[in-house]
N, C-alpha and C positions, 0 to 999 in steps of 0.2 A: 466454461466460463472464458469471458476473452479478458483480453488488457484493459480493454475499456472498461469492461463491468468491475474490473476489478480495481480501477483506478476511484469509480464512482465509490464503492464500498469504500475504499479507503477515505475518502474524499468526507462521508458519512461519519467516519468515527474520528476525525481528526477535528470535525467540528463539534461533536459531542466529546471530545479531552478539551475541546475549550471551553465547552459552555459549563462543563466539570469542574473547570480551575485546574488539568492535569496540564494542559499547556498554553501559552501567553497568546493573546489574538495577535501578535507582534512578531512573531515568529516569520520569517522571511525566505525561508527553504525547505526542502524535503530536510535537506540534512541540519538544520538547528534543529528536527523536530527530535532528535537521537540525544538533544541537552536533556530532554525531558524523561521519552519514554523511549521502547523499543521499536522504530517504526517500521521496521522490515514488517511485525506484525500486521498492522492494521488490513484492516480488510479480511482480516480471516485467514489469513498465510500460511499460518499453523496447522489448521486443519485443512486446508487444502494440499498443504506438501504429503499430510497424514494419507490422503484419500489416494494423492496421485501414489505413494510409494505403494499402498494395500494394491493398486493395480499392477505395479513393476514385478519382475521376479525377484525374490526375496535371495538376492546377491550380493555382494557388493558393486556389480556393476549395474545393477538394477537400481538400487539406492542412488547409485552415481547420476544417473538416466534422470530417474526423479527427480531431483534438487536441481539439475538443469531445465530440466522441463519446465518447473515453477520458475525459473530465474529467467526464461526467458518468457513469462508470463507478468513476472512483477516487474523486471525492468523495467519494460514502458508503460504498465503503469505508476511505477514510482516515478518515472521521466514527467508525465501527464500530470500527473498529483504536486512534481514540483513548478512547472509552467503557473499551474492553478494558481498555487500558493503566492509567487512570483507577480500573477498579476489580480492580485487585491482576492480571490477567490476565498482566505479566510474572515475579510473583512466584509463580503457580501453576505456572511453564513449560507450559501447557497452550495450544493456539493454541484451542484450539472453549470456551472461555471463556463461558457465556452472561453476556453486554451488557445483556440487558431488564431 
């Protein structure tokens, strides 16, 4: 998976918390979305960190590797997902939003 596909996933359930009533169409950042819910989550985070750790050696420097790994996969797509956000990308409900 890259940042990008993971920015679109995220991009996907942030519009389904609001079509849910979990979060306000009004929301103006990645980080107001944290009033609400956990956004580190979206997009499947969780299981993703699960999969890349099952490939690491089961260390602690292995665990350490992983959580890096993912963090330097979610950063920009959190970066990306909050650009969206920023220009009107929840009010179009459209997740593939171009950001440039």
């Amino acid at each position: 998976m890259t940042s990008a596909e993971l920015a679109e996933r995220m991009k996907a359930d942030i519009l389904a918390d609001v079509e849910n009533g979990v979060v306000p169409a009004s929301v103006s950042s990645f980080s107001e979305l944290h009033d609400y819910v956990d956004a580190n989550l979206y997009g499947g985070t969780e299981a993703l960190l699960e999969q890349i750790d099952t490939e690491a050696p089961d260390t602690d420097e292995g665990h350490s590797a992983a959580l890096a790994t993912l963090c330097d996969l979610a950063n920009p797509a959190m970066d990306a997902v909050d650009a969206w956000i920023r220009s009107g990308g929840i009010a179009t409900g459209r997740p593939d939003r171009d950001t440039q």
